[in-house]
C-alpha positions, 0 to 999 in steps of 0.5 A: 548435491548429487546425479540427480541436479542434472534433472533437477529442471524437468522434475521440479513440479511446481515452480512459478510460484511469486508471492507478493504481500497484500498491498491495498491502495485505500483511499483514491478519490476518483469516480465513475458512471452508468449506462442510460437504463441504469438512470431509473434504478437510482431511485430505488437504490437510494431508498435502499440506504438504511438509517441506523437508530443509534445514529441521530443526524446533524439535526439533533445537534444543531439546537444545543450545538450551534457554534459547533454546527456553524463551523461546520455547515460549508467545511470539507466535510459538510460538502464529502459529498452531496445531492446534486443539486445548483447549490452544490455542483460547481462544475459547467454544465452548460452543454461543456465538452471536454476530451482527455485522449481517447474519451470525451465528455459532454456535461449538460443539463436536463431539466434538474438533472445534471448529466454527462455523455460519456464517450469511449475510445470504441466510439460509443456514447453513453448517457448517466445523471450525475447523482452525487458531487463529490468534494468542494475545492480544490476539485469536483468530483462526480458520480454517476450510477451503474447498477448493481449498487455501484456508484463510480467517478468519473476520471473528469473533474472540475477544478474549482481554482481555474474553472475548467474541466481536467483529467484525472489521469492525464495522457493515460488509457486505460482498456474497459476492463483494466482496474483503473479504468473509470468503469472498474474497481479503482473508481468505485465509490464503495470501496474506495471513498465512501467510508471517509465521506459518510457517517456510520457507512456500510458496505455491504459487498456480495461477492456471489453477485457482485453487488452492493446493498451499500447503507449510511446513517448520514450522507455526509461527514456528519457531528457522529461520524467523530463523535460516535452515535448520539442517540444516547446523549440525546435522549439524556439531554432531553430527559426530566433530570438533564439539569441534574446530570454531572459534567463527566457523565454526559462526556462519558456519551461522546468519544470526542470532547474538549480536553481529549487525550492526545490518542483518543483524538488521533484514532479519530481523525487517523482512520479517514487521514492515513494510508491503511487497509481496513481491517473491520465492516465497522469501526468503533468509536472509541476503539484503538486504531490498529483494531480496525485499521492496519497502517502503513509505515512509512517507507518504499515505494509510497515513501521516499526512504528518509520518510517523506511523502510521496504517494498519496499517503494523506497525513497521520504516517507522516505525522507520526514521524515528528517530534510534534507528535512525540511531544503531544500534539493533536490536530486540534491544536492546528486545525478547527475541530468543525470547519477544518480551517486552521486556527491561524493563517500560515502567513503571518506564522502566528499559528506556529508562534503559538508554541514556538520561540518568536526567534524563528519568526526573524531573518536570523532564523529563515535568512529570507527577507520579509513578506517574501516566499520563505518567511513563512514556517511551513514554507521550508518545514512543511513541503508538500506534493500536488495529487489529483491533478491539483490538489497541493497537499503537505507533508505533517512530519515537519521536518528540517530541509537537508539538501546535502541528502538531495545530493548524496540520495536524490530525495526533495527539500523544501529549498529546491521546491521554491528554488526550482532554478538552482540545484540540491548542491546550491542548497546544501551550501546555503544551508550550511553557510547559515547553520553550519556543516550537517552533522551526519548523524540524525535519523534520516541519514541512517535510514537512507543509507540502508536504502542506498546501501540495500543492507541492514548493518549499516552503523546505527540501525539496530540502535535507531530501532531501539531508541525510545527517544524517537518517534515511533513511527521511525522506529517502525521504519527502522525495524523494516529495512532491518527484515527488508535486508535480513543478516545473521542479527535480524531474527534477534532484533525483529524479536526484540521490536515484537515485545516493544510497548508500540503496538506499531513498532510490533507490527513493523517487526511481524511484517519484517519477518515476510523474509526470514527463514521459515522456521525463524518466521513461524517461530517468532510470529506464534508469539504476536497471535495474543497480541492486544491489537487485530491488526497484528494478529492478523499479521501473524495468522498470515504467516501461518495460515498453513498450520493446524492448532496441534502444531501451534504452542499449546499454550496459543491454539485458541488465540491461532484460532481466533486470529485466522478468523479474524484473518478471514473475516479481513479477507471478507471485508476486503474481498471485492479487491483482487489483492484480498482475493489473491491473498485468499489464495495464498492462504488456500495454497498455504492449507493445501486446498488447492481447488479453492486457491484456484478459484480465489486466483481466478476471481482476482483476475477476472476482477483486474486482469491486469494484476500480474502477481494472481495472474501467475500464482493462477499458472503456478496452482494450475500448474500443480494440477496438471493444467500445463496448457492454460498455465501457459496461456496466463503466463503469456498473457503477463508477457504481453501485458508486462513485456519487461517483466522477466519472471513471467519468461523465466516461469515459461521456461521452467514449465516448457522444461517440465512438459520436456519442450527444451527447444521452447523452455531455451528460449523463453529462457533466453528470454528472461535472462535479457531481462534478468542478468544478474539472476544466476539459478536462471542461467543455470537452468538454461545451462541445463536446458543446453545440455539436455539437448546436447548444445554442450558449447552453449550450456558450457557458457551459461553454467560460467555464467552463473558460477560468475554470478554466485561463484560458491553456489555448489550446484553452479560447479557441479552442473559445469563438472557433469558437463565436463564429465559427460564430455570426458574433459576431465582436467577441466572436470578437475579444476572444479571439483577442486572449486568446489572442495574449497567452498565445501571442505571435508565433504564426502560427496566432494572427495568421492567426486574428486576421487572418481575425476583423478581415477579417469585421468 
């Protein structure tokens, strides 16, 4: 503390900088279309699409195969996506019109073709052929072509179960250039579905042009897209000595067999049935999963905090999470391999009584009469959530219903999904009528009692993160609200999960480091670059992006090298997202080139110009450049797209203080403090802002302010003690510098502070 805090606010230099973590939402199934010039493209952009020679096609395992083949012709991933064509489009095409809000839809035919007019909230009319189906039951999805390679879905689709068209997006509007209109990034089929519906599928993204040359081996969900390329097993299998050749070398061909261990099976299916950020241009069969893929652990805000589902976040994290898991169940042991159905019906509970006792298959385990609701295991054991309008779709953790958490922390329980006319406390002493009082002690009780409580002391976290018992997958969870709420044990345990034998467990723990002080961060994050799998390394390269080898340990330069070029490449693969291209600007602001973080900042929002955090890490880089006037156009423009969001106002007043524009700087201060009263450093600077143009009355209560707020912020007191001073209210002057000696005793600027105050009494 010194003379200078009183300028502290118009010498800050840099000061609107928000930093989020890269979150990128794979995964939607949505869709798209074109204008009527860009019909006669598609033709030649089809020819386009490659085949790989290593990839042989479902025909060549037909003959030898055709049990195999037989389930699968008609599954859900025989029907990924499809030709248009009468024998695959579901949807009406007999001249239906179909309005959602603003838009309207005419879907007719012409001919062979299956089309749509496309109206827009502008009132003009737009015609597209529908090229590919997208999906069987319970919806249809469909695209169209825009040029450029693009192939979109349209927010449209047909629902297979009642037969009628339906929106997507449901009173929604979405402005022609926002992400999430059907025209922009969060319909497009290349990077948001594609790769899960095809087989050996490319990309093939051009930044420069913004363009796809995107290529597939298959069109559909084809025998490799699980087994890997067959050309090798093909050509053994057609050679002279085929009759010869042992068991074990042809498996040696395929990744995926009969007898397949637990984990080899769950890397296969895992990449299409997670929520996770591609990490690779290719994945490769046979490769560990966090080598491609970088998995999301399950908690806030796509998780309820115990774990469960919540957003669109398919199966494996939550499976993961189950004791199932932990006792080696794969998802053949459920699913058919080849047509996806299940083994069994749910119904009649013989699939689940494949392995578990017949008692739970009685009234004195479920208390539910016989052929009702309720009777059946995945009724109360297997709740579930409908996404994509209808899409019912359940959550794999298999867990226990715990309506007395419903009560305590407002998550769902399977009771209250059937019972939807009673409440979490009717359930809770359902519950505990048949099976007794809850014990209190079982994992999602500490989970979401760090949630509620916003810390990471509370009892039995730092065991649960410990506990080998239990499944990894809650460990993780564990392990991040540990960093989530960081206190003075964080850096000890967040180093401990680094050296857990669960590559998942690392990457939760090198994650929960975004919070810890930097030396702590930059310490600890070193020791994951030789980590066995890409994705935390990646991780890690994140943190120090900014560093030069020399001042790495010695012993880990080449590994930083080699894993901020994995970082990069990762960027590459992803950079037709605006997420990719801000965190690109991170790392450019990170190695100080702040030219090219500009221009990554720019591409994110030209992209979604609604994506606020690229939006004001865009003002904090021009502001550091001296581009002051349109650093404030973008920070405007966050005010008008996101009014409640107060960080953008409080960014404004710090700049309009930096160009001495006070009266401005007050308001937009005042502003932001009606979105954010709990934030004391923004009542201090307002406090600051007051006085600088002599409002002393006014600065006086917005320094008591922020003092009530962090009562030991030093610099709150001393701001209050210069205004006093200024004022020659010396007694008042006195009162908090006597504060301040008890926050910071034995301090020598404090004493002479104290000293200087008495000697003007």
């Amino acid at each position: 503390m010194n003379e200078n805090t009183l300028t502290a606010l118009a010498g800050m230099g840099p000061v609107l900088k928000i930093i989020l973590i890269l979150s990128l939402l794979l995964g939607f199934f949505l869709a798209y279309s074109c204008s009527r010039e860009g019909i006669e493209d598609v033709q030649g952009e089809i020819s386009a699409f490659e085949r790989v020679h290593s990839f042989v096609g479902d025909q060549s395992c037909q003959s030898c195969h055709e049990q195999a083949w037989d389930d699968w012709k008609g599954s859900h991933h025989d029907y990924a996506i499809a030709e248009a064509g009468q024998d695959v489009v579901r949807g009406d095409f007999n001249d239906a019109h179909f309005v959602d809000g603003e838009e309207a839809y005419r879907f007719y035919r012409q001919g062979e073709d299956f089309m749509v007019d496309y109206t827009g909230a502008d009132g003009q009319t737009e015609t597209y052929r529908i090229v590919y189906t997208f999906g069987w039951e319970p919806l249809q999805q469909y695209l169209v072509y825009i040029g450029q390679g693009k192939y979109q879905a349209l927010h449209a689709a047909w629902d297979t179960l009642e037969e009628k068209w339906f929106s997507l997006y449901p009173y929604e509007t979405f402005e022609p250039d926002d992400w999430m209109h059907w025209r922009r990034g969060a319909m497009n089929w290349n990077t948001m579905c594609a790769d899960c519906h095809s087989t050996n599928l490319k990309q093939n993204y051009d930044p420069d042009t913004d363009s796809f040359h995107t290529t597939w081996s298959v069109l559909n969900v084809s025998c490799e897209a699980c087994h890997g390329p067959g050309k090798d097993h093909v050509e053994l299998m057609n050679s002279p000595d085929a009759d010869n050749i042992p068991i074990e070398r042809i498996r040696r061909d395929l990744d995926l067999v009969r007898f397949t261990p637990q984990m080899t099976e769950l890397n296969t299916c895992a990449p299409c049935h997670s929520f996770r950020q591609k990490l690779t241009e290719e994945y490769i069969h046979g490769d560990p999963y966090l080598d491609h893929f970088d998995l999301r652990v399950a908690h806030p805000p796509y998780y309820f905090a115990d774990g469960q589902i919540l957003e669109e976040v398919y199966v494996y994290g939550s499976f993961l999470q189950s004791r199932k898991f932990m006792e080696g169940v794969q998802c053949t042991d459920c699913h058919n391999p080849h047509s996806i159905q299940l083994r069994e019906p749910l119904t009649n509970n013989r699939l689940c009584l494949m392995c578990h006792e017949p008692s739970y298959d009685t009234y004195a385990h479920h208390f539910h009469e016989p052929n009702t609701s309720g009777t059946a295991c995945v009724d109360c054991h297997m709740d579930g959530r409908v996404y994509m309008g209808n899409d019912f779709r359940r959550d794999h953790s298999f867990r226990v219903p715990r309506p007395h958490q419903s009560v305590q922390f407002g998550t769902p329980n399977s009771c209250n999904s059937c019972h939807t006319d009673e409440t979490p406390e009717w359930a809770a002493a359902a519950i505990e009528e048949w099976y007794g009082a809850p014990s209190g002690d079982h994992y999602t009780d500490v989970l979401l009692k760090a949630d509620a409580e916003q810390r990471s002391d509370v009892a039995g976290l730092k065991e649960l993160a410990a506990d080998e018992r239990q499944p990894e997958m809650i460990r993780a969870i564990a392990v991040w609200y540990t960093g989530r709420f960081p206190n003075d044990d964080t850096g000890e345990i967040l180093e401990l999960a680094m050296q857990s034998e669960s590559g998942l467990i690392r990457n939760s723990a090198i994650r929960a480091l975004e919070n810890l002080p930097d030396e702590v961060r930059h310490r600890l994050s070193q020791k994951a670059l030789d980590d066995e799998f890409r994705a935390n390394r990646i991780a890690a390269a994140r943190y120090l992006a900014g560093f030069s080898p020399h001042e790495i340990e010695r012993g880990l330069r080449d590994h930083f090298t080699n894993a901020l070029q994995e970082y990069v490449t990762y960027l590459d693969v992803n950079a037709y997202f605006p997420q990719a291209q801000m965190s690109r600007g991170q790392m450019y602001e990170q190695q100080g080139d702040l030219q090219r973080a500009m221009e990554a900042y720019r591409n994110a929002v030209s992209r979604d110009p609604y994506f606020t955090p690229a939006r004001i890490n865009l003002a904090y880089v021009l502001n550091r450049l001296g581009s002051n006037e349109e650093a404030e156009f973008h920070l405007r423009t966050v005010t008008e797209q996101d009014p409640e969001f107060g960080d953008a106002y409080y960014s404004l007043g710090l700049l309009m203080a930096e160009m001495n524009r006070m009266p401005d700087a007050i308001g937009w201060f005042r502003e932001a403090a009606e979105r954010m009263p709990d934030h004391g450093r923004l009542f201090y600077n307002l406090a600051i802002a007051h006085q600088t143009v002599g409002e002393r009355e006014e600065a006086e209560e917005a320094y008591t302010t922020a003092i009530g707020l962090e009562p030991g912020n030093g610099d709150f007191r001393y701001g209050l003690i210069t205004l006093y001073m200024q004022q020659e209210h010396y007694n008042k002057a006195l009162e908090q510098a006597e504060h301040l000696n008890r926050i910071f005793p034995n301090n020598r600027q404090v004493e002479q502070l104290l000293q200087t105050i008495r000697q003007r009494l």
